[in-house]
C-alpha positions as CSV (number, residue, x, y, z in Angstrom):
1,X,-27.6,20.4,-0.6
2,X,-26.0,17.3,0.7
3,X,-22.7,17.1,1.8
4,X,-20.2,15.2,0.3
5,X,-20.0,10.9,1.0
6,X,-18.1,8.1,0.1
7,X,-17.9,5.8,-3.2
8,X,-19.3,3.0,-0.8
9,X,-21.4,5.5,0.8
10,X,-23.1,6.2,-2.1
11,X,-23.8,2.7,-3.1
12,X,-25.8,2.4,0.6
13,X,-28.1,5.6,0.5
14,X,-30.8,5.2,-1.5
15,X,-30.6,1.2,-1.5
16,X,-31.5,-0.1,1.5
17,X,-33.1,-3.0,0.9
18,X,-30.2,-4.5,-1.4
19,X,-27.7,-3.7,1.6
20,X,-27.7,-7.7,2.4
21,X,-26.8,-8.2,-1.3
22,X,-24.3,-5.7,-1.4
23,X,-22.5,-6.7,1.7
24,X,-22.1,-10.1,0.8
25,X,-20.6,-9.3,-2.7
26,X,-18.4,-6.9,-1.5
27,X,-17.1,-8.9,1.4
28,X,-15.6,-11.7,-1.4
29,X,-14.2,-9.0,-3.4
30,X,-12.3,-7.2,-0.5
31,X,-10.8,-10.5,0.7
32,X,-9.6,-11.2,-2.8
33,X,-7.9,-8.1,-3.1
34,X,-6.1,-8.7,0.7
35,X,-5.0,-12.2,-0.9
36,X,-3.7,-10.1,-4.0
37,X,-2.1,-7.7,-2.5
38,X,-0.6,-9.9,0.6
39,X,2.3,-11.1,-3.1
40,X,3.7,-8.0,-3.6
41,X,6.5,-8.8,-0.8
42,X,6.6,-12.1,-2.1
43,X,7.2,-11.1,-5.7
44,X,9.6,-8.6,-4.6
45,X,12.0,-10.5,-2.0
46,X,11.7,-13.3,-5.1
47,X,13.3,-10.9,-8.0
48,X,15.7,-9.6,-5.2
49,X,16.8,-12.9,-4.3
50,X,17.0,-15.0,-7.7
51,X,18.4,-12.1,-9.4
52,X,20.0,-9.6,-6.8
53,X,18.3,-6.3,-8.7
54,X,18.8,-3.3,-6.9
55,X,15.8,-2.4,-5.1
56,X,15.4,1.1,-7.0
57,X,15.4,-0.6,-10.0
58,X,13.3,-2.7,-9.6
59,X,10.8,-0.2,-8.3
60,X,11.0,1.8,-11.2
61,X,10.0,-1.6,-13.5
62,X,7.4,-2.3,-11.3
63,X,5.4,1.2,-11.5
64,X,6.3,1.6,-15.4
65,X,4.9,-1.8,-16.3
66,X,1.9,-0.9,-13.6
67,X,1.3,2.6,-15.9
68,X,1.7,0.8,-19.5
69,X,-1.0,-1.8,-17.8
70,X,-3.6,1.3,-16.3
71,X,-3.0,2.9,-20.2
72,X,-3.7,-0.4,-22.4
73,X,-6.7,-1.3,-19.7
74,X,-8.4,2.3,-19.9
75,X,-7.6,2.8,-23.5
76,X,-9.4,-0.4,-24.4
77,X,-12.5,0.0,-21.7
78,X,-12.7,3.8,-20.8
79,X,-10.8,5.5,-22.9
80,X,-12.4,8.9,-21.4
81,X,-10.6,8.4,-18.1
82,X,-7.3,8.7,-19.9
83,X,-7.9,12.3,-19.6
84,X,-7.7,14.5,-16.7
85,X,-8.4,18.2,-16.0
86,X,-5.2,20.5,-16.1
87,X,-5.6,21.6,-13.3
88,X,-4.9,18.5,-11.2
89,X,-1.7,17.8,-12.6
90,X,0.4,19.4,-10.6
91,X,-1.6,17.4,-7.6
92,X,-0.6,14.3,-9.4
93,X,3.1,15.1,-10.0
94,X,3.1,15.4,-6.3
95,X,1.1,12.4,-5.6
96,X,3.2,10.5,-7.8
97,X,6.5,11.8,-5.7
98,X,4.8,10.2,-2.5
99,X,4.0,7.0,-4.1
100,X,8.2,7.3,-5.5
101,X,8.9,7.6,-1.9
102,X,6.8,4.7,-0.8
103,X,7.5,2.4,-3.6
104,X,11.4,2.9,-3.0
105,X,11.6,2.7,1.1
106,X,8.8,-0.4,0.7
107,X,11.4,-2.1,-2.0
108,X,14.2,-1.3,0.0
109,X,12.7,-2.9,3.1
110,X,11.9,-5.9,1.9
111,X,15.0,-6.7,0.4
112,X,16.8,-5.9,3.9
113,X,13.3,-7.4,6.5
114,X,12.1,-10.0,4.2
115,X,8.6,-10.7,2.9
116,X,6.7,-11.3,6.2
117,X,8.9,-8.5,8.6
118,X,8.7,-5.8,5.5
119,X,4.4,-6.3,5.6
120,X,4.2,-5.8,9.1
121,X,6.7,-2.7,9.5
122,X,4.6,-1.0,6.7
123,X,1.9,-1.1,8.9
124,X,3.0,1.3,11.2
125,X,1.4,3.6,9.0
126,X,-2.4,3.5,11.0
127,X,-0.5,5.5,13.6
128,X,1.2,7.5,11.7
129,X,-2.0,8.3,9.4
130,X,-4.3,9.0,12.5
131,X,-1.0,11.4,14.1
132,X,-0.8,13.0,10.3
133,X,-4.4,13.4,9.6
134,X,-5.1,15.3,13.1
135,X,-1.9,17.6,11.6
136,X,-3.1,17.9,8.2
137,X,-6.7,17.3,7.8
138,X,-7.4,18.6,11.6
139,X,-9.0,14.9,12.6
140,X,-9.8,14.1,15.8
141,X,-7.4,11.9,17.3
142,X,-9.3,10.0,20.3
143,X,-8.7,7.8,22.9
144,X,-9.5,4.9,20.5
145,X,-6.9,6.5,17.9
146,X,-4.1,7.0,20.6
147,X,-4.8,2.9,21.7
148,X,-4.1,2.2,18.3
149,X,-0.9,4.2,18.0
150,X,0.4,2.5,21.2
151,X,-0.3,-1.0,20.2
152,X,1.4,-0.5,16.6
153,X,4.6,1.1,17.9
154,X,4.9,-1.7,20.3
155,X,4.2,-4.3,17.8
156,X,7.0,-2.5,15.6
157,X,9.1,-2.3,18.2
158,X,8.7,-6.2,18.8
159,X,8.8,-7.2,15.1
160,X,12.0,-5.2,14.4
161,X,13.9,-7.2,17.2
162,X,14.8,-3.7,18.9
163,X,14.2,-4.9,21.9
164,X,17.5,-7.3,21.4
165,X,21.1,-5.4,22.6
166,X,22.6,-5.8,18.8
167,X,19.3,-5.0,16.9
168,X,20.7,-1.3,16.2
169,X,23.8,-2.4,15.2
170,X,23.1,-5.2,13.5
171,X,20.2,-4.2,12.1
172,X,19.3,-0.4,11.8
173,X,18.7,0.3,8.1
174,X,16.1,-2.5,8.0
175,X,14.4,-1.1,10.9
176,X,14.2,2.3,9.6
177,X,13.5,1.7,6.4
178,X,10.6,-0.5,7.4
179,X,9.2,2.4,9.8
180,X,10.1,4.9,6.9
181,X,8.0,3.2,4.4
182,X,4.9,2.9,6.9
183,X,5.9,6.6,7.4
184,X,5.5,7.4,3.2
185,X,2.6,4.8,3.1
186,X,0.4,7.2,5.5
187,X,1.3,10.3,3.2
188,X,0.1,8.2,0.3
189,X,-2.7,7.2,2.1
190,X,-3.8,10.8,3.1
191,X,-3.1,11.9,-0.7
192,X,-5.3,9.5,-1.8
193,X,-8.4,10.7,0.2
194,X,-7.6,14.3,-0.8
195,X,-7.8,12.8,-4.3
196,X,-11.3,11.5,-3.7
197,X,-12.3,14.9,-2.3
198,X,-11.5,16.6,-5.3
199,X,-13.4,14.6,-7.6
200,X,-10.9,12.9,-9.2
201,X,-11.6,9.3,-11.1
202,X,-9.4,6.5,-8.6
203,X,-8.5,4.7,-12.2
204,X,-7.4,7.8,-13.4
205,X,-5.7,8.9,-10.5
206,X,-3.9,5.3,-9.9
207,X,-2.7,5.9,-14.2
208,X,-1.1,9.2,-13.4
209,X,0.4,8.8,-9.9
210,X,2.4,5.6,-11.5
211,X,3.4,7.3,-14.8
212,X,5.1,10.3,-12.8
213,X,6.3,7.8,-9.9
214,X,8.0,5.5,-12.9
215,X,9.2,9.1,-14.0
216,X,10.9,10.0,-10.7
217,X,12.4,6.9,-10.2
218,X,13.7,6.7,-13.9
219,X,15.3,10.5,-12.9
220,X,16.6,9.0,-9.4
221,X,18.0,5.8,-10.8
222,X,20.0,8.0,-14.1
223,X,21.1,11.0,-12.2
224,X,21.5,10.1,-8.7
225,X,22.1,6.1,-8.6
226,X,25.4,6.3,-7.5
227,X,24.8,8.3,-4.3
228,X,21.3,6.4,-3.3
229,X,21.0,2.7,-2.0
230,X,19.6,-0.1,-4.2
231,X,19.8,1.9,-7.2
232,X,21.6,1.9,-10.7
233,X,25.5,2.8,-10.6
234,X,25.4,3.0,-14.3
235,X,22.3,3.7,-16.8
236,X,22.9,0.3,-18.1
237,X,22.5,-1.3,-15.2
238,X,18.5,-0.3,-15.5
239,X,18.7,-3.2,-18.0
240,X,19.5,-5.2,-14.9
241,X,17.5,-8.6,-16.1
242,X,18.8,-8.6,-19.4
243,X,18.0,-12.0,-21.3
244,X,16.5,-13.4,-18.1
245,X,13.0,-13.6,-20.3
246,X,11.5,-15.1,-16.3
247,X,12.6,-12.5,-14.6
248,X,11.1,-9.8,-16.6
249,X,7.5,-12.1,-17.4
250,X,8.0,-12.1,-12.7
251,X,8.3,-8.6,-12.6
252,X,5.3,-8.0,-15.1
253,X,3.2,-10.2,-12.8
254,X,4.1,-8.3,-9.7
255,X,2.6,-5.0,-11.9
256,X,-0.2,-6.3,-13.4
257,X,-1.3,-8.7,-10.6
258,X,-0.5,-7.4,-6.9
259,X,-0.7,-3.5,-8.4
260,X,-3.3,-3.7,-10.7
261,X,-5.6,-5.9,-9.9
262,X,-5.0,-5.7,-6.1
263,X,-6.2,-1.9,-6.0
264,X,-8.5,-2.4,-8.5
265,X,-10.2,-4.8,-6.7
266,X,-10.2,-2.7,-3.5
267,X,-11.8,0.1,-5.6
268,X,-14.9,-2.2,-6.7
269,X,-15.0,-3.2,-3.4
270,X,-15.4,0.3,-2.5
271,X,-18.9,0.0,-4.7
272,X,-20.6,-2.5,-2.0
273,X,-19.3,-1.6,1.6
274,X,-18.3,1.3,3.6
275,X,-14.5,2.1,3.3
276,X,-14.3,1.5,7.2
277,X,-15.5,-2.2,6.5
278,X,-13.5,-2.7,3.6
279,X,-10.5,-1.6,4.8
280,X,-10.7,-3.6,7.8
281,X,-10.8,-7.0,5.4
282,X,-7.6,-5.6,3.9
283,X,-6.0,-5.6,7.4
284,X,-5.9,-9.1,6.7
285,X,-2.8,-8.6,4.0
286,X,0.0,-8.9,6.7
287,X,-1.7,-12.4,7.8
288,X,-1.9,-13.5,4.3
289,X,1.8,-12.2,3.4
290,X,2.7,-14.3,6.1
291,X,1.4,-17.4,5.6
292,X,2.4,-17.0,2.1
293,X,6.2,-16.1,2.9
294,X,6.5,-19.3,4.9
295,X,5.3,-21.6,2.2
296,X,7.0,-20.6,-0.5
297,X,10.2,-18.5,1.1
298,X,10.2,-20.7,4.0
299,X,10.1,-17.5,6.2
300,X,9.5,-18.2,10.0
301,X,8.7,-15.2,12.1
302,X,9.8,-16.4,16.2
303,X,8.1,-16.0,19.0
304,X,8.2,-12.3,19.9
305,X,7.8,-11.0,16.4
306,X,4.5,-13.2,15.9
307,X,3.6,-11.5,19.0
308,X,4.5,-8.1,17.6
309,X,2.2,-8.8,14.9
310,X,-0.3,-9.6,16.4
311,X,-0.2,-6.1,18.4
312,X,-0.1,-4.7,15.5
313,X,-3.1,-6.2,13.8
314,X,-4.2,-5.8,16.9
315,X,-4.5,-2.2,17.3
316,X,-5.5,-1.6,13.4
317,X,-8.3,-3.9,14.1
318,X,-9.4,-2.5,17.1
319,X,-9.7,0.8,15.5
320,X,-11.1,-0.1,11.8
321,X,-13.7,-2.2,14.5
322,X,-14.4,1.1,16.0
323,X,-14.7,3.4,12.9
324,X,-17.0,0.8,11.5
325,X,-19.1,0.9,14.7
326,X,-19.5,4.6,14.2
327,X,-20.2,4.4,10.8
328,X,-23.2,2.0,11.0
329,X,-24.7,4.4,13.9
330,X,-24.2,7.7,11.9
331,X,-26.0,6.2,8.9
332,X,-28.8,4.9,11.1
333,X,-29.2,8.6,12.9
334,X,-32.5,9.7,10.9
């Protein structure tokens, strides 16, 4: 009986003599889908800026128009995968509260760090994931993994400005917000391979986690706005664009493109490499997001923050390199 492999994985056994081919499609595909998903900051800090909407609002927006677009999409091409056993609803309820947490701490961050800072905070979630997973899913956590941890705290630490006498009080709910959301992106993260363990279809899984994360946030944003940060005082105020037809056609962008087509992509990339190799291309997203906030936001990272990135990239890189290393010599083992 064999044990259980990856989507990518399974692409690879069985094919080896198209494993040229399949590398160099997939390589395209996963850079795309870095590029894609390197906008979401961008979008965001845009609609914050231009039209000051709270940050829980806009959250909720952005994973409601990123459900209607998963339903109209798989109702039109699959409809088969709009339907999911009962039993794994009450895993995607609370996979869809870990993606509300996310979403809203992410949002939060990037209205208080910018575009650039916000993408590079998030990342704190390889250590967190490799701390997590030895907790939760009993991995081993190496000498490679511990390396990893060390340089993407200290790049956090850089990046943050906590190094500078003021940063805490000048600062502090950026900082943890940022760390918070790398913190919520790790538990995402970790949901989502517990997903693929269970069998469950990614398209169908990435439909239902929005629709109850748009649910929770609606529920936050009616109920508790008053009391939370970035959200909706009033009900009304959910109708925060109003006429701004713009703003709204921005905000459907930021679901339908960085959401949508920036996971979805990742998924088909999923079909031609191994998820070690693709998800060190994706690393690339914080580079991108950079480059990207300082042409069109004209935001400039100084000296010690571009050195705090680069630690950070730095220590994801060194350990996706490492996973991938181990990969390639496991599959080759006869």
């Amino acid at each position: 009986m064999k044990g259980p492999t990856t989507f990518g994985q399974e692409r690879r056994i069985g094919r080896p003599d198209h494993e040229g081919s399949d590398f160099a499609r997939g390589y395209p595909i996963a850079v795309a889908s870095a590029i894609i998903l390197s906008t979401t900051a961008i979008f965001i800090r845009y609609i914050t800026q231009a039209y000051n909407m709270p940050a829980l609002v806009l959250a909720f927006w952005r994973d409601a128009f990123a459900a209607l677009t998963m339903l109209i999409a798989l109702a039109l091409l699959s409809p088969r995968l709009l339907r999911t056993e009962r039993r794994h609803i009450g895993y995607l309820v609370a996979y869809g509260l870990m993606l509300t947490m996310f979403n809203s701490f992410w949002t939060l961050s990037v209205s208080l760090n910018g575009a650039a800072v916000s993408t590079v905070l998030v990342y704190s979630s390889a250590a967190f994931t490799a701390l997590l997973g030895k907790w939760l899913l009993r991995e081993r956590l190496g000498w490679v993994k511990v390396v990893a941890i060390a340089g993407c705290v200290g790049g956090c630490v850089l990046i943050s400005g906590a190094l500078e006498p003021g940063a805490w009080q000048a600062n502090l709910t950026g900082i943890l917000t940022g760390t918070l959301s790398g913190l919520w992106y790790a538990g995402y993260s970790l949901m989502g391979r517990s997903a693929a363990q269970r069998g469950l279809n990614p398209w169908t899984t990435l439909l239902y986690t929005f629709t109850f994360a748009a649910c929770f946030l609606l529920l936050l944003n009616v109920f508790l706005g008053r009391f939370l940060p970035g959200a909706a005082v009033r009900p009304v105020e959910l109708l925060w664009l109003g006429k701004a037809g713009w703003g709204w056609f921005v905000l459907f962008l930021l679901a339908a493109g960085p959401t949508v087509a920036g996971f979805g992509l990742y998924n088909v990339s999923l079909g031609y490499l191994p998820s070690s190799v693709a998800n060190l291309v994706l690393t690339l997203e914080p580079t991108f997001t950079a480059a990207i906030a300082y042409l069109v936001l004209r935001e400039r990272l100084n000296g010690i923050q571009i050195a705090g990135s680069l630690l950070i990239l730095g220590g994801v890189l060194f350990l996706r390199l490492y996973e991938s290393r181990n990969s390639i010599q496991i599959a080759g083992t006869p």
